[in-house]
N, C-alpha and C positions, 0 to 999 in steps of 0.2 A: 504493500500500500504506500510506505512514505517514499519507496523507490518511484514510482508511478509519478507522486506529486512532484519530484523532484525532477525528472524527464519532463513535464506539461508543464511546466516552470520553465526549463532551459529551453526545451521547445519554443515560449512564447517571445523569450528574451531575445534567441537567435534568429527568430522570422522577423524582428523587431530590426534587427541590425540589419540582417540581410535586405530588408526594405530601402536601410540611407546606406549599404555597402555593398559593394561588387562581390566583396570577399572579405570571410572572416574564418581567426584561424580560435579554435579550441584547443586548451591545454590541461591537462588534469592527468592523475594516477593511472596505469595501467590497469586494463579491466574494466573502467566505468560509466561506458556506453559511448565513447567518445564518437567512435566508428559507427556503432547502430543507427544514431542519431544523426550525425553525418548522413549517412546515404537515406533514410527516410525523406530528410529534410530534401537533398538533391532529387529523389524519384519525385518526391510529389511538387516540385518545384520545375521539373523538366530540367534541370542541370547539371552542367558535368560536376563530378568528382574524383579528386585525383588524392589518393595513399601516398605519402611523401614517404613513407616506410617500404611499398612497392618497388622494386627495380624496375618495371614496367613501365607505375608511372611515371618514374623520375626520369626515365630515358623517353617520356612525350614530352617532355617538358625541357631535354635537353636542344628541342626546336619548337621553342616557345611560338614564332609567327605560325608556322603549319600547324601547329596544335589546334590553335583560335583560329585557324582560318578554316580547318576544319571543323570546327563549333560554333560558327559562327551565330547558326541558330538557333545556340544557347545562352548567346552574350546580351545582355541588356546593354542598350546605349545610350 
């Protein structure tokens, strides 16, 4: 239960930010929904997400212009 309030909380904060920002970066203890919430947030948002933990993603982002110009239709302007 207090886990719950805790997620619809950060939940409300981060749609709040993501409103006045392109991008916002999460930091907290291993294990604490960091990731869950991240990609919830991205699916239901139509947005990319990128794992900076990933070798995957880190190597999209080592061509940063073709990454966004291949998303383009995820970027807000």
């Amino acid at each position: 239960m207090i886990a719950s309030m805790i997620a619809r909380r950060r939940l409300k904060t981060l749609e709040h930010l993501l409103d006045r920002s392109p991008a916002v970066v999460m930091l907290g203890p291993r294990q604490s929904g960091k990731t869950t919430l991240a990609r919830e947030i991205a699916k239901a948002r139509g947005a990319a997400y990128f794992d900076l933990e990933s070798d995957r993603d880190r190597a999209k982002l080592t061509d940063i212009e073709d990454t966004l110009g291949r998303l383009s239709d995820k970027l807000r302007r």
